[in-house]
C-alpha positions as a printed NumPy array, in Angstrom:
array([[  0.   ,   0.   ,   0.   ],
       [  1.347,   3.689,  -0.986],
       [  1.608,   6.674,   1.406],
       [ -0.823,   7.758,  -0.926],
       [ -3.566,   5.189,   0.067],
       [ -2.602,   5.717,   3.356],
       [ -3.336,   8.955,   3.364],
       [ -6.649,   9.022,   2.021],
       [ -7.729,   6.645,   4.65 ],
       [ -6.38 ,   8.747,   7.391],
       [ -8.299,  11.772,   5.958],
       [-11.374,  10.232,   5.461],
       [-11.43 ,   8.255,   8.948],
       [ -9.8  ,  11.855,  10.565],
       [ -6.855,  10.297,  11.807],
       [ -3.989,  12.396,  12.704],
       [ -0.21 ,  11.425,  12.783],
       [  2.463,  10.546,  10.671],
       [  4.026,   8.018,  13.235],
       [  5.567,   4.564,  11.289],
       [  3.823,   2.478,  13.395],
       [  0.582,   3.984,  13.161],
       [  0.84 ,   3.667,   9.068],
       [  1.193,   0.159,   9.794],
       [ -1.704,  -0.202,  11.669],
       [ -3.833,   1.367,   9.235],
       [ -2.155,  -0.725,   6.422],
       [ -2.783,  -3.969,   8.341],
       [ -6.099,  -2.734,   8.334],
       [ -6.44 ,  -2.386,   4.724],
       [ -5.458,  -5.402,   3.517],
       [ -7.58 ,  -7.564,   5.704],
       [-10.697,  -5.669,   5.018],
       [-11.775,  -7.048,   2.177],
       [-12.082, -10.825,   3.771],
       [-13.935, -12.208,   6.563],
       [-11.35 , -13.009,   8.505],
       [-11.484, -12.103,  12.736],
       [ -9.138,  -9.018,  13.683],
       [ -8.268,  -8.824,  17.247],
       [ -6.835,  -5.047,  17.777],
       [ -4.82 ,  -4.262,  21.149],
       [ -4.095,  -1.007,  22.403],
       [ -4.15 ,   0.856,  25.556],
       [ -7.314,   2.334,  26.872],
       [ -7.77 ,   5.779,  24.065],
       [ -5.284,   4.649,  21.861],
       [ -8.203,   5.242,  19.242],
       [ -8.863,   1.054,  18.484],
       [-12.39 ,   2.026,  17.343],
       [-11.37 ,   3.83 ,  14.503],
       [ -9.981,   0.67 ,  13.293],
       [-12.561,  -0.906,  13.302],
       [-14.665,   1.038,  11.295],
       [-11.511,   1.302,   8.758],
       [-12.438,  -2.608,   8.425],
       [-16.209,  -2.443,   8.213],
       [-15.858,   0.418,   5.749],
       [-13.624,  -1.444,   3.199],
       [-15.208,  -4.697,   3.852],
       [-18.171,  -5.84 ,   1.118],
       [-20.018,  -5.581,   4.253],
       [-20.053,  -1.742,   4.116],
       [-23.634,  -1.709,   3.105],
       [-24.491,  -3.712,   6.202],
       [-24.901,  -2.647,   9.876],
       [-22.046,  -1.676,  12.258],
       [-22.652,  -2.131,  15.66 ],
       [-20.223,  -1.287,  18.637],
       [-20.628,  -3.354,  22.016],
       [-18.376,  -2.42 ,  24.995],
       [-18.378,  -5.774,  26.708],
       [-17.657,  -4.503,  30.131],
       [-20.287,  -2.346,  30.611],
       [-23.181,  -5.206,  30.293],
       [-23.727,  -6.856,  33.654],
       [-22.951, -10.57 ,  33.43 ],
       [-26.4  , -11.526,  33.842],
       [-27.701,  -9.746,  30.759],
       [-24.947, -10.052,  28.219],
       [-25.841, -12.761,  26.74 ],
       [-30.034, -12.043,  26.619],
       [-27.844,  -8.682,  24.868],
       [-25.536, -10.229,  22.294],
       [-27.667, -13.264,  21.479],
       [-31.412, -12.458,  22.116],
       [-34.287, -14.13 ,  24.23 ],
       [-37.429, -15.247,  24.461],
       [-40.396, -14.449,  25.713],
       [-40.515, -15.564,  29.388],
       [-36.925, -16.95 ,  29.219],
       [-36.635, -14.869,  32.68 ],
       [-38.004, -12.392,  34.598],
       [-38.849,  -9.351,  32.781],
       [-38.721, -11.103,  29.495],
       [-42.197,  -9.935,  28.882],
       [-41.709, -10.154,  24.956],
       [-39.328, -11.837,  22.547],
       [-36.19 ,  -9.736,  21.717],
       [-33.562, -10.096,  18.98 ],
       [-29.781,  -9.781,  19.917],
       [-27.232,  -8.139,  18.472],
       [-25.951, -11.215,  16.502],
       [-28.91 , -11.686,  15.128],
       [-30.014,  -7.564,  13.982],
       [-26.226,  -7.551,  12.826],
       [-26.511, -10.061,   9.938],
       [-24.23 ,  -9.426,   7.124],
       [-22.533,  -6.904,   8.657],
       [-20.027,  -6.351,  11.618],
       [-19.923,  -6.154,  15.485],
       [-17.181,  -4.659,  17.498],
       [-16.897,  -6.114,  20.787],
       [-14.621,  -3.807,  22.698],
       [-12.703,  -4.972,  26.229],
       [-13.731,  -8.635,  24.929],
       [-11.656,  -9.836,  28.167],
       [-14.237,  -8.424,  30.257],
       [-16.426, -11.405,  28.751],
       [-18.154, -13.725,  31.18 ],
       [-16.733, -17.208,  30.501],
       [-20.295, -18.726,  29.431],
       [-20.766, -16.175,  26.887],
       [-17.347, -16.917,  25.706],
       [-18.071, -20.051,  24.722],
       [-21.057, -18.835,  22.742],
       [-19.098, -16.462,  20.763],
       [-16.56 , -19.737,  19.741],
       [-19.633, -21.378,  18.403],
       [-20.496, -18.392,  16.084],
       [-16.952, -17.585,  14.762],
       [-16.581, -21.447,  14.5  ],
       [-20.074, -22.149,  12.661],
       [-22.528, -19.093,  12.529],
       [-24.835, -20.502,  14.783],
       [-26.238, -19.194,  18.36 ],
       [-29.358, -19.794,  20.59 ],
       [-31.496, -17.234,  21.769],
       [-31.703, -17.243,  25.994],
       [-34.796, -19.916,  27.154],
       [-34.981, -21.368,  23.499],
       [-33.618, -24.517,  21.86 ],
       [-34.045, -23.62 ,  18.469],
       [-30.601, -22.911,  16.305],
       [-30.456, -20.197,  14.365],
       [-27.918, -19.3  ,  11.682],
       [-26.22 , -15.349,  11.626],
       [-23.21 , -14.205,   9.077],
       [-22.099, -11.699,  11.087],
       [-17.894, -10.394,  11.282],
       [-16.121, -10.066,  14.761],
       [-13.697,  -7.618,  14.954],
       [-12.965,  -7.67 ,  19.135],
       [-10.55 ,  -5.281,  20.884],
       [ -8.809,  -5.36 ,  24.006],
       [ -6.559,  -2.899,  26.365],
       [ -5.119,  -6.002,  28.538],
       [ -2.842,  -8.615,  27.937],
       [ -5.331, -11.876,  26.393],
       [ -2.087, -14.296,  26.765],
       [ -2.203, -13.851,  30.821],
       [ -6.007, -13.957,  31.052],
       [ -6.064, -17.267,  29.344],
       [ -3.381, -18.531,  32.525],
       [ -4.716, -17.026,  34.444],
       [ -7.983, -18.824,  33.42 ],
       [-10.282, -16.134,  33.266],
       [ -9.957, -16.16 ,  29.148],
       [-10.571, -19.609,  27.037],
       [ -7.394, -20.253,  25.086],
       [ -9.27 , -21.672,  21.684],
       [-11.155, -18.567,  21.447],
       [ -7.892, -16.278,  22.047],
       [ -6.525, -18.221,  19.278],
       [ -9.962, -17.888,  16.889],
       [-10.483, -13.842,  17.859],
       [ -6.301, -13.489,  16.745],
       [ -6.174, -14.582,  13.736],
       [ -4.923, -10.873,  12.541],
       [ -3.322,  -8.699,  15.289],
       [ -3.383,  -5.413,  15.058],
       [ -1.165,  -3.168,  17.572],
       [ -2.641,   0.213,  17.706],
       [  0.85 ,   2.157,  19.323],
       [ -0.201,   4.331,  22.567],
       [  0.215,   8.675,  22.156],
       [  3.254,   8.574,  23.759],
       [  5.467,   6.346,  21.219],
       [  4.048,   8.65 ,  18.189],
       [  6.221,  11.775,  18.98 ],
       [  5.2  ,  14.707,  17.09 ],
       [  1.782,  13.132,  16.709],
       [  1.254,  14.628,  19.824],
       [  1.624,  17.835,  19.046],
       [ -0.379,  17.7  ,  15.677],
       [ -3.627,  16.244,  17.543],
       [ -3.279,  18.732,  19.947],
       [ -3.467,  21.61 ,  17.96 ],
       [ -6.429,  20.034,  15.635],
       [ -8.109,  19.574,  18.975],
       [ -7.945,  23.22 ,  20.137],
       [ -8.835,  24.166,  15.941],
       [-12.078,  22.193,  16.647],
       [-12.829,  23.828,  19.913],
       [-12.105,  27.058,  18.582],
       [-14.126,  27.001,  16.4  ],
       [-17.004,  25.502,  17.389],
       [-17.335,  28.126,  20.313],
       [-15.479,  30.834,  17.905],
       [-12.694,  32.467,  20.263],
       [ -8.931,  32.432,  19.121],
       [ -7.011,  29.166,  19.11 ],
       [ -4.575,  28.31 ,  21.797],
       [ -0.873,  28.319,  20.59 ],
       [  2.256,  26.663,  22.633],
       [  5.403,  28.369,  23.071],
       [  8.688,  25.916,  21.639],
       [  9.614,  24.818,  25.298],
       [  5.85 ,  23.859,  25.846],
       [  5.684,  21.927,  22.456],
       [  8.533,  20.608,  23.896],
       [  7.205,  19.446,  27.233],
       [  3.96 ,  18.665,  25.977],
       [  5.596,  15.565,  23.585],
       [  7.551,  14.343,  26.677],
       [  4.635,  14.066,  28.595],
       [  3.221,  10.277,  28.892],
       [ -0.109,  10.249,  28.573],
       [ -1.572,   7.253,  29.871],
       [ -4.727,   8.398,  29.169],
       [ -3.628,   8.543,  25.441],
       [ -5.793,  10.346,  22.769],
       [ -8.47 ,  11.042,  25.456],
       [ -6.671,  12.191,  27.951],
       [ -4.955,  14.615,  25.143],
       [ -8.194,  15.806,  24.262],
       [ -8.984,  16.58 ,  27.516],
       [ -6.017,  18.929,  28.283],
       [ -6.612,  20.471,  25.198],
       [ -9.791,  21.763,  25.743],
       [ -9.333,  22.518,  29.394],
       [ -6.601,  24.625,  28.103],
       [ -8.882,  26.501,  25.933],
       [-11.778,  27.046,  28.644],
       [ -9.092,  27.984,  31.266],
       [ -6.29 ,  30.167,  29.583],
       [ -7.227,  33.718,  29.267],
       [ -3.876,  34.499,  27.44 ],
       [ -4.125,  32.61 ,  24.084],
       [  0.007,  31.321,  23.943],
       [  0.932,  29.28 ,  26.43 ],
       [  4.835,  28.555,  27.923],
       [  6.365,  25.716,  29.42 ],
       [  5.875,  27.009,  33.055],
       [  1.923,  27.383,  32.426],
       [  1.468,  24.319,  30.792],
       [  2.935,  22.448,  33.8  ],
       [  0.022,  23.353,  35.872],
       [ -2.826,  21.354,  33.669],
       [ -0.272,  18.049,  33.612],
       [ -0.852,  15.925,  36.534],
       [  1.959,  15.768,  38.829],
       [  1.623,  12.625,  40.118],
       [  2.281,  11.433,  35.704],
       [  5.025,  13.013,  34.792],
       [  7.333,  10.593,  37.16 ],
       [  8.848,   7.721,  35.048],
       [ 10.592,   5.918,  37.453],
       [  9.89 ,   2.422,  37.347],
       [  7.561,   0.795,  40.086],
       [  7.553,  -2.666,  41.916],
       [  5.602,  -5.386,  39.769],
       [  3.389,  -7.098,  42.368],
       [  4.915, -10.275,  44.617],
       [  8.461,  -8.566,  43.495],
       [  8.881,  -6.081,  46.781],
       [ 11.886,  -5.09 ,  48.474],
       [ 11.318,  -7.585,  51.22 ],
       [ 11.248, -10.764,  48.534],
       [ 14.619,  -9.467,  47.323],
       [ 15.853,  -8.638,  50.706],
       [ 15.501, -11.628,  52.814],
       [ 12.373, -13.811,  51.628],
       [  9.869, -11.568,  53.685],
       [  7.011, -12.305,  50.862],
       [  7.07 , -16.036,  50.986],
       [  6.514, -15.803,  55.193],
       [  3.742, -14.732,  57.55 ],
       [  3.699, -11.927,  59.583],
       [  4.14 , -13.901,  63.151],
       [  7.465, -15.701,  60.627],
       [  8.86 , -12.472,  60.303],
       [  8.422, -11.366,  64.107],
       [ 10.123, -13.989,  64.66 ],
       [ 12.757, -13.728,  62.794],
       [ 13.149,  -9.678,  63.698],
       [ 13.14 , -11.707,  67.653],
       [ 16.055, -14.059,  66.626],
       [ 18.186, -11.368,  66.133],
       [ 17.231,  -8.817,  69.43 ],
       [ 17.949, -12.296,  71.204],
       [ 21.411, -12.424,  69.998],
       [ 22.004,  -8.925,  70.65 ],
       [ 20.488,  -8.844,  73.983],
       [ 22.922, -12.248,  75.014],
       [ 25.639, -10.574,  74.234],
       [ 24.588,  -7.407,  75.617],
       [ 23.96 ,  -9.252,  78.905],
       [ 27.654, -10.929,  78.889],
       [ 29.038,  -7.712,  78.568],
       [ 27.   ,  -6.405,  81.87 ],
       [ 27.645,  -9.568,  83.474],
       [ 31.266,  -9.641,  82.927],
       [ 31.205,  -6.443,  84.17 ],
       [ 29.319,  -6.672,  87.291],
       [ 31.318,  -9.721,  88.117],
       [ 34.51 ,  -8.268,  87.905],
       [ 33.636,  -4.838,  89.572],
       [ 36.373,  -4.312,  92.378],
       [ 38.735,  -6.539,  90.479],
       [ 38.976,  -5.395,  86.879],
       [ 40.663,  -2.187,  86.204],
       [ 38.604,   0.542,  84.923],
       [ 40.551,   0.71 ,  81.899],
       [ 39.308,  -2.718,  81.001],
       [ 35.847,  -2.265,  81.643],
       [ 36.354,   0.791,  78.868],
       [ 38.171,  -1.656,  77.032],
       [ 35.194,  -4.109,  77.129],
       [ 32.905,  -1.157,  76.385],
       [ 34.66 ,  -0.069,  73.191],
       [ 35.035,  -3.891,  71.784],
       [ 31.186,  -4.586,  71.738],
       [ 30.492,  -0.713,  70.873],
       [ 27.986,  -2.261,  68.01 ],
       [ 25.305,  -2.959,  70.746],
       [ 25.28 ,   0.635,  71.909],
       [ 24.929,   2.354,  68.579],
       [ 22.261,   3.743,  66.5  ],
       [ 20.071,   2.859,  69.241],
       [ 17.686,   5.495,  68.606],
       [ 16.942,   4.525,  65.015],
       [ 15.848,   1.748,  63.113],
       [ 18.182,  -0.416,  61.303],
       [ 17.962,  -1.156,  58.02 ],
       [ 18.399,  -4.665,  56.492],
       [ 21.915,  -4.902,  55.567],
       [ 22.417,  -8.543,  54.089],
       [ 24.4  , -11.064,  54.901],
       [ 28.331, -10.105,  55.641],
       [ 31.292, -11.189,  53.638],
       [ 31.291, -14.164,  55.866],
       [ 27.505, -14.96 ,  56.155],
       [ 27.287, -14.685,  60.063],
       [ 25.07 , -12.301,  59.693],
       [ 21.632, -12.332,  59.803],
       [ 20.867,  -8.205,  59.136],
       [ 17.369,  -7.366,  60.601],
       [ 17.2  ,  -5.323,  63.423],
       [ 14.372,  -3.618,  65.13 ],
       [ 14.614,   0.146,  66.589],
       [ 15.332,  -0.034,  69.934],
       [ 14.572,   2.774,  72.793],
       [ 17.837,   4.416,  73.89 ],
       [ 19.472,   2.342,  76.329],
       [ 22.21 ,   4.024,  78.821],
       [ 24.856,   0.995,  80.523],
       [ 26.578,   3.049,  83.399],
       [ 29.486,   1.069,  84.878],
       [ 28.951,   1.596,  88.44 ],
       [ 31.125,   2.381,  90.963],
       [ 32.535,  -0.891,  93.205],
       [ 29.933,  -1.046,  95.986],
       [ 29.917,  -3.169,  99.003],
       [ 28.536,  -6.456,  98.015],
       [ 28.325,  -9.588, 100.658],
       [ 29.231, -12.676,  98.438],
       [ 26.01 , -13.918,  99.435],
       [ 24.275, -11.079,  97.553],
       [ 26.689, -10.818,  94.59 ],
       [ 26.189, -14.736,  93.807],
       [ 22.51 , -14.206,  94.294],
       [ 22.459, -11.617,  92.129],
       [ 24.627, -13.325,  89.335],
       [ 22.116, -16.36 ,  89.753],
       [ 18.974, -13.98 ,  88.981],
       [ 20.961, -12.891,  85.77 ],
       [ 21.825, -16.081,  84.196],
       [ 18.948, -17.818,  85.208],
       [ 16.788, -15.27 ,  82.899],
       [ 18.75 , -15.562,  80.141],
       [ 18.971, -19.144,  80.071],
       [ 15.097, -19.347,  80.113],
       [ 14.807, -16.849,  77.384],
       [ 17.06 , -18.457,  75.598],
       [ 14.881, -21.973,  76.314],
       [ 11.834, -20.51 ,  74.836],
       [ 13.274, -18.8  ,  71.648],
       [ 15.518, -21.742,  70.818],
       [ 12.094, -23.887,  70.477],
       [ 11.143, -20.961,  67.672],
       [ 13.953, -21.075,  66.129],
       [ 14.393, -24.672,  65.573],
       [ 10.209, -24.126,  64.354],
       [ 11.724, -21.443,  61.41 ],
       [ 14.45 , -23.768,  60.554],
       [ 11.858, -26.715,  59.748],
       [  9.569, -24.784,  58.063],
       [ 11.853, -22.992,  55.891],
       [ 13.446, -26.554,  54.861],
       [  9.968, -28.271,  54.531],
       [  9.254, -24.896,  52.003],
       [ 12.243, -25.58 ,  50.331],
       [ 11.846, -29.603,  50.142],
       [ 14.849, -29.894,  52.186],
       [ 17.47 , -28.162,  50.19 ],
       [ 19.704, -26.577,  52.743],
       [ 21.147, -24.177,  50.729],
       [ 17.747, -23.05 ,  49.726],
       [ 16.734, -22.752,  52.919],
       [ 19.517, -20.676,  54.328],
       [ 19.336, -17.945,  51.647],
       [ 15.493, -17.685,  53.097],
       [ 16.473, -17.383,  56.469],
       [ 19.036, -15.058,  56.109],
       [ 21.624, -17.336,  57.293],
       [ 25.316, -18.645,  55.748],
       [ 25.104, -22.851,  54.785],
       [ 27.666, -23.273,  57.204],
       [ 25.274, -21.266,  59.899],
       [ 22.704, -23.846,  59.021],
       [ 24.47 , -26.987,  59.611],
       [ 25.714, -25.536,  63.06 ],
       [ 21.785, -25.001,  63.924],
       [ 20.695, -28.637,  61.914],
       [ 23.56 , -30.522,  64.338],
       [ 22.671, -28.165,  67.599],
       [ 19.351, -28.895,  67.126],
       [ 19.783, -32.678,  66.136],
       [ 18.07 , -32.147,  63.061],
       [ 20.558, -33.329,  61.13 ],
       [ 18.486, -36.721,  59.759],
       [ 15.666, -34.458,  58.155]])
């Protein structure tokens, strides 16, 4: 097909753009017009897939017939298919007379079902048996009735993960594709965007005759980096806002900015769903919320063990131990005492996979090193006794949740160690330690 031909089509449909892969679109279009075969045409919501399909119906021997547009997702389920394929009289309640369906008025010519994935399953398998042999049966009847009607269906969603995700049947994917036709969103048709807007403020202009809106170089500028995910609608939109709004007729850069949506002009890329930070972090998406409290509890025991060593050691050598070594002690296990005040964030493991990384903000915590006081050794081993007695029973009951983590992290991972480290957080070696210290070793 020539630019020529092309042209003519785009004048005569009023299609505006110059953009290579909207030429194609319209010369797909073209050429499979003149058969009968089923076009499926994908584009993003406003792209402009409509105006395809009445490119095909009007160069289609079926010109002279009727052309009738259905937006499948704004029936309600329990009507569509009394809609598309008619009922009788009685068929349900309401039904107070016989009606004819779309299928059935649009004989000879050519329906447009639009958002086709928002099609109930049932009346899926309906429309296979009418692209596969013409025939359909009107709601409460039994009688077959023949139509010769072409399907051109449209969609702004992805048909390929409807079908696995079984909420689309594969055979009639397969039937409804037979051509594809990719109509490209606003934003990939660069200067496009420029020449709809101005035909858009031309048409406003002059239907409500005040002066036309002209941009200003650095708002042409701006206006084709904007994204649009509205597309041709959206474009539209602006456009005539612009002229309702904008007192001065030229607008710059700087004014323009105000009628783009803020929260649209970002293109930073965002986090596909089940792919968060905490999946790639440590696993967090594949365990429950108690899982991860207990992990976040694993690690304040470890640093509250060794924080209680430290004190304990202390305490234990007060009178004995220099002062200079208790500052000594201090400054060696100076980790436990910092960023107190702040939460921590997840840091991975180390270079030797020790350690585990999550930490949970903690309330500042003061250790004073007291002055030597006058202890009776009956009180200072009494008191030593209350100290290690509490942390060997907290260390009792968390041991019994950690062993519970370890087994359900290897039963997740059908007993692949290494596996099941990575989603704990922990080193293979680390593993094995817990596996043999928690004779778990034969699992």
């Amino acid at each position: 097909m020539t630019n020529q031909e092309i042209q003519s089509i785009k004048q005569r449909f009023g299609i505006i753009g110059n953009a290579p892969a909207l030429n194609y679109a319209i010369q797909v279009a073209a050429q499979v017009a003149p058969t009968d075969m089923t076009v499926l045409i994908t584009g993003e919501s406003g792209s402009g897939k409509e105006s395809f399909s009445k490119i095909i119906h009007a160069l289609s021997p079926r010109k002279h017939g009727q052309f009738i547009a259905i937006n499948c997702g704004a029936i309600p389920e329990g009507t569509i298919d009394s809609e598309l394929f008619g009922h009788e009289k009685g068929a349900f309640t309401g039904a107070n007379e016989a009606r004819k369906g779309y299928f059935e008025v649009t004989d000879s010519g050519t329906i447009f079902l639009d958002e086709i994935a928002e099609m109930p399953l049932g009346t899926q398998a309906r429309l296979l048996r009418v692209l596969e042999n013409g025939e359909f049966i009107r709601v409460g009847s039994s009688k077959v009735q023949k139509t010769d009607v072409r399907v051109v269906a449209a969609t702004n969603v992805n048909l390929l993960d409807r079908v696995q995700a079984g909420k689309f049947r594969e055979d009639l994917y397969y039937r409804l594709n037979t051509v594809p036709i990719t109509v490209p969103p606003l934003r990939d048709r660069g200067d496009d965007i420029y020449l709809l807007f101005r035909k858009f403020t031309a048409d406003f202009s002059e239907k409500h005759r005040v002066k036309p809106i002209t941009l200003t170089p650095d708002a042409v500028r701006l206006l084709n980096r904007f994204r649009f995910p509205g597309n041709i609608r959206q474009l539209k939109n602006l456009a005539e806002q612009i002229s309702v709004l904008e007192l001065d007729r030229e607008v710059d850069a700087q004014r323009l900015t105000t009628y783009l949506p803020a929260a649209q002009t970002s293109q930073l890329p965002a986090l596909l769903p089940g792919h968060g930070a905490g999946d790639a972090a440590g696993g967090f998406g594949s365990y429950s919320e108690r899982d991860i409290l207990y992990r976040l509890l694993f690690d304040m025991r470890r640093d509250m063990t060794d924080l209680k060593k430290v004190v304990l050691e202390l305490a234990s050598g007060t009178g004995t131990r220099p002062a200079a070594d208790a500052q000594e002690l201090l400054r060696q296990n100076s980790h436990l005492f910092t960023n107190l005040n702040e939460p921590a964030p997840y840091a991975g493991p180390d270079v030797a996979g020790e350690n585990n990384g999550y930490l949970l903000p903690a309330s500042p915590l003061r250790v004073e090193v007291a002055s030597p006081t006058a202890y009776s050794d009956e009180e200072e081993d009494m008191h030593t006794e209350d100290i290690s007695h509490e942390t060997e029973e907290e260390t009792l009951s968390l041991d019994a949740i950690e062993k519970e983590m370890i087994l359900k992290a290897l039963k997740k991972h059908h007993n692949k160690r290494k596996y099941a480290a990575q989603d704990l957080g922990i080193s293979e070696r680390t593993l094995y330690r817990k596996l043999k210290q928690y004779d778990l070793e034969s699992v």
